[in-house]
C-alpha positions in Angstrom: -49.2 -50.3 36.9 -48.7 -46.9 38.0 -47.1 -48.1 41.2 -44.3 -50.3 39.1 -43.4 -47.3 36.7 -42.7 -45.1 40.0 -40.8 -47.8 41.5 -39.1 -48.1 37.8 -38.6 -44.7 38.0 -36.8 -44.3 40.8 -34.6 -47.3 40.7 -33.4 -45.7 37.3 -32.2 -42.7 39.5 -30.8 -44.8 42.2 -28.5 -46.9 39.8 -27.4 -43.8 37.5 -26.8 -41.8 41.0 -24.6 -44.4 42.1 -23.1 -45.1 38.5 -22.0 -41.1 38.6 -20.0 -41.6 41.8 -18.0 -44.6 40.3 -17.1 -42.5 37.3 -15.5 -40.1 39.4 -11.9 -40.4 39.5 -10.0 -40.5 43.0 -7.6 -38.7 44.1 -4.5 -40.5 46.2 -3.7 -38.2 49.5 0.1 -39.0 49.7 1.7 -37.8 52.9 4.9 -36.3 53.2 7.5 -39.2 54.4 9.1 -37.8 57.7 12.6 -39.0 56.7 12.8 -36.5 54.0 15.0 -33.5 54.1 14.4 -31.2 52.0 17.7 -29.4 50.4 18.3 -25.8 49.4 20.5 -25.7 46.4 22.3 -22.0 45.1 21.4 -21.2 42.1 24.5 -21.7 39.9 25.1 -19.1 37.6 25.5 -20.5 33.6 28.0 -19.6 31.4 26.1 -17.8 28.3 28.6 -19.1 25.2 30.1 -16.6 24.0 28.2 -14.5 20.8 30.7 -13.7 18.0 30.9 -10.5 16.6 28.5 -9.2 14.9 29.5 -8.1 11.2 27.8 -4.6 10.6 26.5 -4.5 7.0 26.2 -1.6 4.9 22.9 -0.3 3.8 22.3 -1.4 0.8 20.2 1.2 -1.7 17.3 -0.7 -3.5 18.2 -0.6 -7.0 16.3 1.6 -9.1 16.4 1.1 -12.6 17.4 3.9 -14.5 14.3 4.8 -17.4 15.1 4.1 -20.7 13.1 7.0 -22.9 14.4 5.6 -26.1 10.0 5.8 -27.1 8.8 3.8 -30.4 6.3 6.4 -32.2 2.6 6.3 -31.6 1.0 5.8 -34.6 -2.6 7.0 -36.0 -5.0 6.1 -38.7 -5.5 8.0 -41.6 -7.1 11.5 -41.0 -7.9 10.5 -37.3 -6.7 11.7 -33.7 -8.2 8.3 -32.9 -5.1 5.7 -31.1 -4.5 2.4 -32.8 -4.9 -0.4 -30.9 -1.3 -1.1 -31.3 -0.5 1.9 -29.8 -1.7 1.1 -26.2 0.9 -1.3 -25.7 3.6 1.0 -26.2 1.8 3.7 -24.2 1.7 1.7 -21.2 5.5 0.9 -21.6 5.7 4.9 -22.2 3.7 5.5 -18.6 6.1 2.9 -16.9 9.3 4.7 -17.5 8.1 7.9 -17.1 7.0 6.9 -13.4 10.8 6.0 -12.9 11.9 9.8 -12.9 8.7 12.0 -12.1 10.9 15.4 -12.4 11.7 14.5 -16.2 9.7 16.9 -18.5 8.3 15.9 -22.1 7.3 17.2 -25.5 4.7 15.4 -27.4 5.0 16.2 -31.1 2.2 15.6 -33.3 2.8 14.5 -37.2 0.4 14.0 -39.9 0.9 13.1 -43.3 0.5 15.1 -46.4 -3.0 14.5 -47.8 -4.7 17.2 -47.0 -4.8 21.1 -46.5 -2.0 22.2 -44.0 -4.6 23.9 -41.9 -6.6 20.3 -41.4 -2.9 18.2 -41.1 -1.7 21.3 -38.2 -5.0 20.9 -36.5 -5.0 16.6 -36.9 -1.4 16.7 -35.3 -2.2 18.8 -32.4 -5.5 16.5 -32.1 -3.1 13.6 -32.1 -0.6 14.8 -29.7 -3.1 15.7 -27.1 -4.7 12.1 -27.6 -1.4 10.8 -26.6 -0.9 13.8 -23.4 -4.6 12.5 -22.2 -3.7 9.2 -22.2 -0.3 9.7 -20.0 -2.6 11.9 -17.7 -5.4 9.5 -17.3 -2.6 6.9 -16.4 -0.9 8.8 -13.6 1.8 11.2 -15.5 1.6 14.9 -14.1 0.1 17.3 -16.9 2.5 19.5 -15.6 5.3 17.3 -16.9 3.7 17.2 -20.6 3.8 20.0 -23.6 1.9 18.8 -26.8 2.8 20.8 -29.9 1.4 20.3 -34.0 3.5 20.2 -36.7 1.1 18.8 -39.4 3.2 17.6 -42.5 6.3 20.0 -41.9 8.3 17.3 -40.5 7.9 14.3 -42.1 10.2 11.1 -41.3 10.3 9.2 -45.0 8.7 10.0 -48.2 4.9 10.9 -48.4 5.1 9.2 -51.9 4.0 6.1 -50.8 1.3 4.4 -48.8 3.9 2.8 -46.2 5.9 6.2 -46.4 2.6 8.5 -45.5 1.5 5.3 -42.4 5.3 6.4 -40.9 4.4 10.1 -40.8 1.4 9.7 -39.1 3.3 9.9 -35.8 3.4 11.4 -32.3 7.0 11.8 -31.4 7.8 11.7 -27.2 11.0 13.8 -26.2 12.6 15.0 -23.5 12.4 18.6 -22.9 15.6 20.4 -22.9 
């Protein structure tokens, strides 16, 4: 038994050895034909068509868009230096046109309403004004750029008389320095 597996064996190699060589591909050796002459052609210079004049175009500035510092007031709540939620919105449209000319200077006024003693309103409006300059710092405006100043309830935009009146006056203002 031993005997047939080595003869087995080695038929196996003597089929798959000859199997290989059939799978190799051949090669045709194709002589060169006597009769043949081989030619030398000149290379032949080709016309290159002709480009047509190249139009120079002017440089063309990228268009910057000139700021627009035309701010909405920041508004506060009621004996707070604390920013409304509202007021976020408009200080990141604030921040974005103050990046447009980073040479412009700006006063931050703080306002405050009446209630109160004028020493607490003066110190709420500078409170309130330097809520606003930390938060155009903190978003990339130079500090250098900024002046925050307290007015309290010496400058108040409509009538303290009423609810909606004292809301309005509790205000920072964002001007340009002059």
């Amino acid at each position: 038994m031993n005997i047939s597996k080595a003869y087995l064996l080695i038929f196996a190699m003597a089929v798959s050895t000859v199997a290989m060589q059939a799978c190799k591909s051949k090669k045709m050796a194709v002589q060169p034909s006597a009769d043949v002459e081989t030619v030398k052609k000149e290379p032949v210079e080709e016309k290159q068509p002709e480009k047509p004049p190249v139009e120079e175009k002017e440089e063309v500035a990228p268009v910057v868009e000139k700021p627009n510092y035309d701010f909405k007031n920041i508004q506060f709540e009621f004996d707070s230096g604390v920013l409304k939620t509202d007021s976020y919105s408009i200080l990141d449209q604030i921040v974005r046109e103050m990046k447009k000319d980073t040479s412009v200077k700006f006063i931050i006024n703080g306002h405050s309403s009446i209630e109160g003693s004028a020493e607490h309103n003066m110190a709420l409006s500078v409170d309130r004004a330097n809520a606003v300059k930390l938060y155009l710092v903190n978003a990339g405006i130079s500090p250098d750029n900024l002046t925050s100043k307290g007015f309290g309830a010496t400058k108040p935009t409509t009538t303290n008389d009423t609810e909606e009146g004292r809301t309005l006056n509790r205000r920072v203002e964002i001007e340009i320095m002059q």
